[in-house]
MOPAC internal coordinates of N, CA, C and O (Angstrom, degrees):
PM7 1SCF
backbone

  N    0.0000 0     0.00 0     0.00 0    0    0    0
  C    1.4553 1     0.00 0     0.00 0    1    0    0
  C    1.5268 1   108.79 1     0.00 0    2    1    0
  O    1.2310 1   128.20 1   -41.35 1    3    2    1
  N    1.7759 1   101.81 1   138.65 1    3    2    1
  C    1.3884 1    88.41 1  -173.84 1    5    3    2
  C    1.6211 1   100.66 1  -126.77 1    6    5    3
  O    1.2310 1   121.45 1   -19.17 1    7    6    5
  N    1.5876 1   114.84 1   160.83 1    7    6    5
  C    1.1518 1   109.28 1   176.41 1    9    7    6
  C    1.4839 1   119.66 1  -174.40 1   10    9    7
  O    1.2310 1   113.56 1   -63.07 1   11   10    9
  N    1.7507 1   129.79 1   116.93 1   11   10    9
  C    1.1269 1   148.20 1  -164.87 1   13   11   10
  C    1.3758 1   106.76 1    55.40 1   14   13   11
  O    1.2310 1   115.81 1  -121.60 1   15   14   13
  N    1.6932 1   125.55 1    58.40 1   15   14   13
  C    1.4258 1   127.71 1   171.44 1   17   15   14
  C    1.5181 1   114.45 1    71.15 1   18   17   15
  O    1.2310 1   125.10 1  -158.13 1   19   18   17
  N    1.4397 1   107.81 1    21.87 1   19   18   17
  C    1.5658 1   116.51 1   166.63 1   21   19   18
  C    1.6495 1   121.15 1  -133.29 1   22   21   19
  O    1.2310 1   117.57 1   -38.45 1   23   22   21
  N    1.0052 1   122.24 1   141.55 1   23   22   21
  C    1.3696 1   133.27 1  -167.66 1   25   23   22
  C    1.7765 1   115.19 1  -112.31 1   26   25   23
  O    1.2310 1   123.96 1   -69.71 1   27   26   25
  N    1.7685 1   110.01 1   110.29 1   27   26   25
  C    1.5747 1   102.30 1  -175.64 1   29   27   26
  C    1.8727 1    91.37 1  -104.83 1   30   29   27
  O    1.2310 1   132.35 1   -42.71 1   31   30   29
  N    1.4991 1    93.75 1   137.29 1   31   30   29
  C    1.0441 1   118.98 1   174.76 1   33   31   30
  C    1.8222 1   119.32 1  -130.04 1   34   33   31
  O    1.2310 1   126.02 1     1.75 1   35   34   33
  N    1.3451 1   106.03 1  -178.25 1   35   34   33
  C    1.5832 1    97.44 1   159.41 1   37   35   34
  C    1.6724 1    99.38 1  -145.74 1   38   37   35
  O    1.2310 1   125.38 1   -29.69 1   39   38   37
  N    1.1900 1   107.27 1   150.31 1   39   38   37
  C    1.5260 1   129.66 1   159.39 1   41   39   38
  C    1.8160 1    98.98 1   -34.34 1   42   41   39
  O    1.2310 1   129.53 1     0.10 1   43   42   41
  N    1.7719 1    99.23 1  -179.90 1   43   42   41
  C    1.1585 1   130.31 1  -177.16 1   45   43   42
  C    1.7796 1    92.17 1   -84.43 1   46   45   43
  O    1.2310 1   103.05 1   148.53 1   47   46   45
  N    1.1671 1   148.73 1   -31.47 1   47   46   45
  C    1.3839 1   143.42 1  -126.64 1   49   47   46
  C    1.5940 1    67.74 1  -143.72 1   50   49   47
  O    1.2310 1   103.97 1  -138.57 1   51   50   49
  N    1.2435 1   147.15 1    41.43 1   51   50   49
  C    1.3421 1   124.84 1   174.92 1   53   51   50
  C    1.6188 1   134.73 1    48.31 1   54   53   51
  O    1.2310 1   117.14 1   179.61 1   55   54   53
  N    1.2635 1   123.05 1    -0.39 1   55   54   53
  C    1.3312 1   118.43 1   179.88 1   57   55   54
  C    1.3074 1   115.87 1   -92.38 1   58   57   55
  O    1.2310 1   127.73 1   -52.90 1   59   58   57
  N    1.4989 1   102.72 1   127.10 1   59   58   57
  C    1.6923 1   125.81 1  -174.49 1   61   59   58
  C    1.5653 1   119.42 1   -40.14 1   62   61   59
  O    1.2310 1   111.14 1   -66.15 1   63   62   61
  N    1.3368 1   134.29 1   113.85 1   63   62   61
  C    1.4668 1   139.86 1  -158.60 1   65   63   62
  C    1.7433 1   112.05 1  -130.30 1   66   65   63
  O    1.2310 1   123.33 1   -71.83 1   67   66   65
  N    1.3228 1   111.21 1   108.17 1   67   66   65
  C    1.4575 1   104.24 1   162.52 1   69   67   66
  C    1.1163 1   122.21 1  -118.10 1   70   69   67
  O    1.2310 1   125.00 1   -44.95 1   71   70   69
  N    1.5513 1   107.99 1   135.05 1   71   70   69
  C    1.6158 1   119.26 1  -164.62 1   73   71   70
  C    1.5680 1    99.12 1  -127.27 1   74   73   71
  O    1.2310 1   131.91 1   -26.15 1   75   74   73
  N    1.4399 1    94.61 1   153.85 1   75   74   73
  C    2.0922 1    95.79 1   173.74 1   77   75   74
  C    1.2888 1   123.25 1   -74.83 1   78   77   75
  O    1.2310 1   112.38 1   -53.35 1   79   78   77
  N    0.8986 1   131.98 1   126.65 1   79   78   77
  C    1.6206 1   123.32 1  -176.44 1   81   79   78
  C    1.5478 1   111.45 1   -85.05 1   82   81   79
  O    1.2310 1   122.07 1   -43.77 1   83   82   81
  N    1.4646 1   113.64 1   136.23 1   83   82   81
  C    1.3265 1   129.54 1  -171.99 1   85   83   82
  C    1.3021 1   111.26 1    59.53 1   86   85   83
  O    1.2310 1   114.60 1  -134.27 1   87   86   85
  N    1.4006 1   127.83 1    45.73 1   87   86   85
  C    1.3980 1   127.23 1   175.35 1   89   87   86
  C    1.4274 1   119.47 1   -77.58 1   90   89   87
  O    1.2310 1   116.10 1    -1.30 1   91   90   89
  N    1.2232 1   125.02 1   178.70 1   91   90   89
  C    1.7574 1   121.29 1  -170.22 1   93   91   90
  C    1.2951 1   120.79 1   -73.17 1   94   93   91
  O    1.2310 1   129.01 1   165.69 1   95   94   93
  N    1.5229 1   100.25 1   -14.31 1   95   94   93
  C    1.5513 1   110.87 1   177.34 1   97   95   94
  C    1.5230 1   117.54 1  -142.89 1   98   97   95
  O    1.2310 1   110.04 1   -17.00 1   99   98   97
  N    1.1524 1   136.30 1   163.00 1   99   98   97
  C    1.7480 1   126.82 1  -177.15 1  101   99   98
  C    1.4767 1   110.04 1   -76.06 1  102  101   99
  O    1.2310 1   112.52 1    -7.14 1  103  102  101
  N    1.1702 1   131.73 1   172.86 1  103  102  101
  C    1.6268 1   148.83 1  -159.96 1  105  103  102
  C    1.5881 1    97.27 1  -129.72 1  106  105  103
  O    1.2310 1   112.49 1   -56.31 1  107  106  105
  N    1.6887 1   131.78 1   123.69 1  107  106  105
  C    0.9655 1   111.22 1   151.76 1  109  107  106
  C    2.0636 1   104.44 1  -105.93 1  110  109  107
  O    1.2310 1   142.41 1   -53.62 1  111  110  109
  N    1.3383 1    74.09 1   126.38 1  111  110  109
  C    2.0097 1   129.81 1  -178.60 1  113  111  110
  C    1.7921 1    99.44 1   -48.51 1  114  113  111
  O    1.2310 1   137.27 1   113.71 1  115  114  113
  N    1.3653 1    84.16 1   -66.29 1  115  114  113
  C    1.2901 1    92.93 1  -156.02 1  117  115  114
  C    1.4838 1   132.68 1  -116.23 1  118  117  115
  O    1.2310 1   124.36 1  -153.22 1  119  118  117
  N    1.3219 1   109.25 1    26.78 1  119  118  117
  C    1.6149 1   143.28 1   149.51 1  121  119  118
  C    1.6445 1   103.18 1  -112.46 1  122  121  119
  O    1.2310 1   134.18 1   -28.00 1  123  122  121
  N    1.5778 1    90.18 1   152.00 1  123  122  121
  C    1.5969 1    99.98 1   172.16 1  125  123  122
  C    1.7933 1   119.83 1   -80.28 1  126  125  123
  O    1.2310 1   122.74 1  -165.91 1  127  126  125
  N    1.2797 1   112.36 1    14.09 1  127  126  125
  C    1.5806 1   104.41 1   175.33 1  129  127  126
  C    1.4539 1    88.98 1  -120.00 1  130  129  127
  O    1.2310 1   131.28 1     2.48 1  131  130  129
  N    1.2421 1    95.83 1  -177.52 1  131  130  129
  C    1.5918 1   122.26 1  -165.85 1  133  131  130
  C    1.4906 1   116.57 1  -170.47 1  134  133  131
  O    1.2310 1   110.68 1   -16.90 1  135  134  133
  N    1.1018 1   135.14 1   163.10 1  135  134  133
  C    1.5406 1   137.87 1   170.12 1  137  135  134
  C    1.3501 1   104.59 1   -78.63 1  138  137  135
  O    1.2310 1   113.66 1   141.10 1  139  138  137
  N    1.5925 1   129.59 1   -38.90 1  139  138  137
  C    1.2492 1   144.27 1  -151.47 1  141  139  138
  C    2.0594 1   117.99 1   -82.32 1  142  141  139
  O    1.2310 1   133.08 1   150.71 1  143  142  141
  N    2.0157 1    92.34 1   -29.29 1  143  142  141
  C    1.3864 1   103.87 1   154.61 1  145  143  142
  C    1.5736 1    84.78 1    89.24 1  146  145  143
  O    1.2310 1   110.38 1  -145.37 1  147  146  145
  N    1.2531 1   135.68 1    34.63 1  147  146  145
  C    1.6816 1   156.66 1  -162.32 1  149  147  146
  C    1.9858 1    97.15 1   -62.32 1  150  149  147
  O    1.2310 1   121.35 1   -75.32 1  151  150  149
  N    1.7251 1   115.03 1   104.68 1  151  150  149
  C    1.1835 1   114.94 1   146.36 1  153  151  150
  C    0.9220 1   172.66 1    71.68 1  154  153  151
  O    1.2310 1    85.03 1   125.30 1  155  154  153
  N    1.6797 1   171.22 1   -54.70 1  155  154  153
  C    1.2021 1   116.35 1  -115.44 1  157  155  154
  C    1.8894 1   113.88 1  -108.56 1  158  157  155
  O    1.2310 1   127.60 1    -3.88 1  159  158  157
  N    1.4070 1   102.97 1   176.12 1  159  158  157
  C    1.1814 1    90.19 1  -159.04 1  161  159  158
  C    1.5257 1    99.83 1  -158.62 1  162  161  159
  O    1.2310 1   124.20 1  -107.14 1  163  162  161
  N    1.5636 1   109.55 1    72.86 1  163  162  161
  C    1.6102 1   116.73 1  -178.70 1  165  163  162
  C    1.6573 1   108.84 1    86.71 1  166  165  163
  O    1.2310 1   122.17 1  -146.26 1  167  166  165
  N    1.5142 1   113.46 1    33.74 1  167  166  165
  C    1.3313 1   109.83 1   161.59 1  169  167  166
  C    1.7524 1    92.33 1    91.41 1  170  169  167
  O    1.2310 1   123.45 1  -179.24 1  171  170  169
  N    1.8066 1   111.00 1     0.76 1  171  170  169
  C    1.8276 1    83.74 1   169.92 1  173  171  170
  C    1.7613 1    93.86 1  -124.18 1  174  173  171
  O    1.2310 1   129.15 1   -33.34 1  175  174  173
  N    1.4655 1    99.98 1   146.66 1  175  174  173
  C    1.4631 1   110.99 1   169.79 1  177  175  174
  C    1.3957 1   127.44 1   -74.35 1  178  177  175
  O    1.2310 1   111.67 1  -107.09 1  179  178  177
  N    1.6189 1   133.30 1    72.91 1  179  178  177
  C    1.3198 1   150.43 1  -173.72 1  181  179  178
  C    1.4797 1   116.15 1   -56.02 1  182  181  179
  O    1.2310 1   126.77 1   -62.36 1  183  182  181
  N    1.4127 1   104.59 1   117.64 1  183  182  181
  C    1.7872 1    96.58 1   175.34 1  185  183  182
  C    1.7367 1   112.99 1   -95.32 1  186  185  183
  O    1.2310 1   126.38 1   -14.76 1  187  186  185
  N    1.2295 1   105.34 1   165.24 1  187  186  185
  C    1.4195 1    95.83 1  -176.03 1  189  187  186
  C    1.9844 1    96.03 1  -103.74 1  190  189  187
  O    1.2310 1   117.17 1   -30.62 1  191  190  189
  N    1.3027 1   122.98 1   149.38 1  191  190  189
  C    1.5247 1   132.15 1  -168.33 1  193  191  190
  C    1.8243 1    86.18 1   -94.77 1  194  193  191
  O    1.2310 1   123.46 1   -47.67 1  195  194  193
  N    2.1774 1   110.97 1   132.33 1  195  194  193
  C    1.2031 1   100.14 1   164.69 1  197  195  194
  C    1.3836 1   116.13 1   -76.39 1  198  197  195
  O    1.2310 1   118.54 1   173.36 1  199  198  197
  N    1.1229 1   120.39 1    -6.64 1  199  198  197
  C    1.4949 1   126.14 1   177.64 1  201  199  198
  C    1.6274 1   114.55 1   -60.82 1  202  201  199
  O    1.2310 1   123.86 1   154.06 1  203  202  201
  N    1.5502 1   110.20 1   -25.94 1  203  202  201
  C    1.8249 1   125.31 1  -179.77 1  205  203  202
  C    1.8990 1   100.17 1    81.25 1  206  205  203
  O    1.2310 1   117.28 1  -150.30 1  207  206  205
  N    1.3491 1   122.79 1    29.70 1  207  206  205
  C    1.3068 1   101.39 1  -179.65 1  209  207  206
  C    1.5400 1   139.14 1   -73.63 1  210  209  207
  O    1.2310 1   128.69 1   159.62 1  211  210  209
  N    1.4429 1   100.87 1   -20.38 1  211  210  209
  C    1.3817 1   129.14 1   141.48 1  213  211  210
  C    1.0046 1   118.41 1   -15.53 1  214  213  211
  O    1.2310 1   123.52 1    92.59 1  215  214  213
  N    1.4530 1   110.85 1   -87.41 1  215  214  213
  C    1.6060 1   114.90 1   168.20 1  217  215  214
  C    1.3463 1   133.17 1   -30.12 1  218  217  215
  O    1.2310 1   130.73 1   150.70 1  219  218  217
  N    1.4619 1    96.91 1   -29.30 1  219  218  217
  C    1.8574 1    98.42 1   177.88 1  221  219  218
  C    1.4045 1   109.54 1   -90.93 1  222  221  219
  O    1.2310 1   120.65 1   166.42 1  223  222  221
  N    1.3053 1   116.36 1   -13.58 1  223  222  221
  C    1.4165 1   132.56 1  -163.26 1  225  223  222
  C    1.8415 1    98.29 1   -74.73 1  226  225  223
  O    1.2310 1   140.35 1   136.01 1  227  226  225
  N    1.2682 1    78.12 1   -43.99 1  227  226  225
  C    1.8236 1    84.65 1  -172.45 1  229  227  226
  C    0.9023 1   117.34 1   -92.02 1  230  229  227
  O    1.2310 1   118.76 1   172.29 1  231  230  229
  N    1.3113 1   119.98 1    -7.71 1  231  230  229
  C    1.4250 1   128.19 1  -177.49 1  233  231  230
  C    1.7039 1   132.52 1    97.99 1  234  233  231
  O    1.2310 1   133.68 1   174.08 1  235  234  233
  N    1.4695 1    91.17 1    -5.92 1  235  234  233
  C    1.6823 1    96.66 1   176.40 1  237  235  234
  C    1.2639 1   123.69 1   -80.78 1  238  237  235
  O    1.2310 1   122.04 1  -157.24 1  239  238  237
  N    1.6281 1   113.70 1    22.76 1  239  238  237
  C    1.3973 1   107.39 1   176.98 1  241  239  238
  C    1.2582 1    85.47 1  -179.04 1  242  241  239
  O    1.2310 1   132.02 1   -43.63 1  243  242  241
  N    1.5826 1    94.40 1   136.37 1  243  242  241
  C    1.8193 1   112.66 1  -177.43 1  245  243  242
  C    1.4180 1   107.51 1  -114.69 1  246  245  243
  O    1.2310 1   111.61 1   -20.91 1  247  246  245
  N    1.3622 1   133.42 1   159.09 1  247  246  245
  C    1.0907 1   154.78 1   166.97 1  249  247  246
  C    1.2443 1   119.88 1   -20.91 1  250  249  247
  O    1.2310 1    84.85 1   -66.39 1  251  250  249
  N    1.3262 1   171.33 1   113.61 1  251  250  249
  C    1.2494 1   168.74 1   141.01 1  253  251  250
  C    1.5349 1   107.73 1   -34.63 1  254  253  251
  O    1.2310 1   120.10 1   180.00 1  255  254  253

């Protein structure tokens, strides 16, 4: 399921995974490391976007 430039998925072992969709670089999914330094946050494994969209999401960083 996808929704506002994020992608919920789950692992191989079933555990709940959200990754950014079409980000600047790929996500590995389905090992527990990552480049991105991924999470967790109530039982789901959160990636961080290299793009920073997050940040705008939440509000810690506005538009230029």
């Amino acid at each position: 399921m996808s929704t506002n430039g994020w992608l919920g998925t789950t692992t191989d072992d079933g555990t709940p995974v959200v990754v950014p969709i079409d980000d600047l670089r790929p996500h590995e999914i389905a090992s527990s490391w990552c480049w991105c330094r991924p999470f967790e946050d109530e039982g789901v494994i959160v990636h961080n976007s290299m793009d920073q969209r997050e940040l705008f999401e939440r509000g810690e960083r506005k538009a230029s």
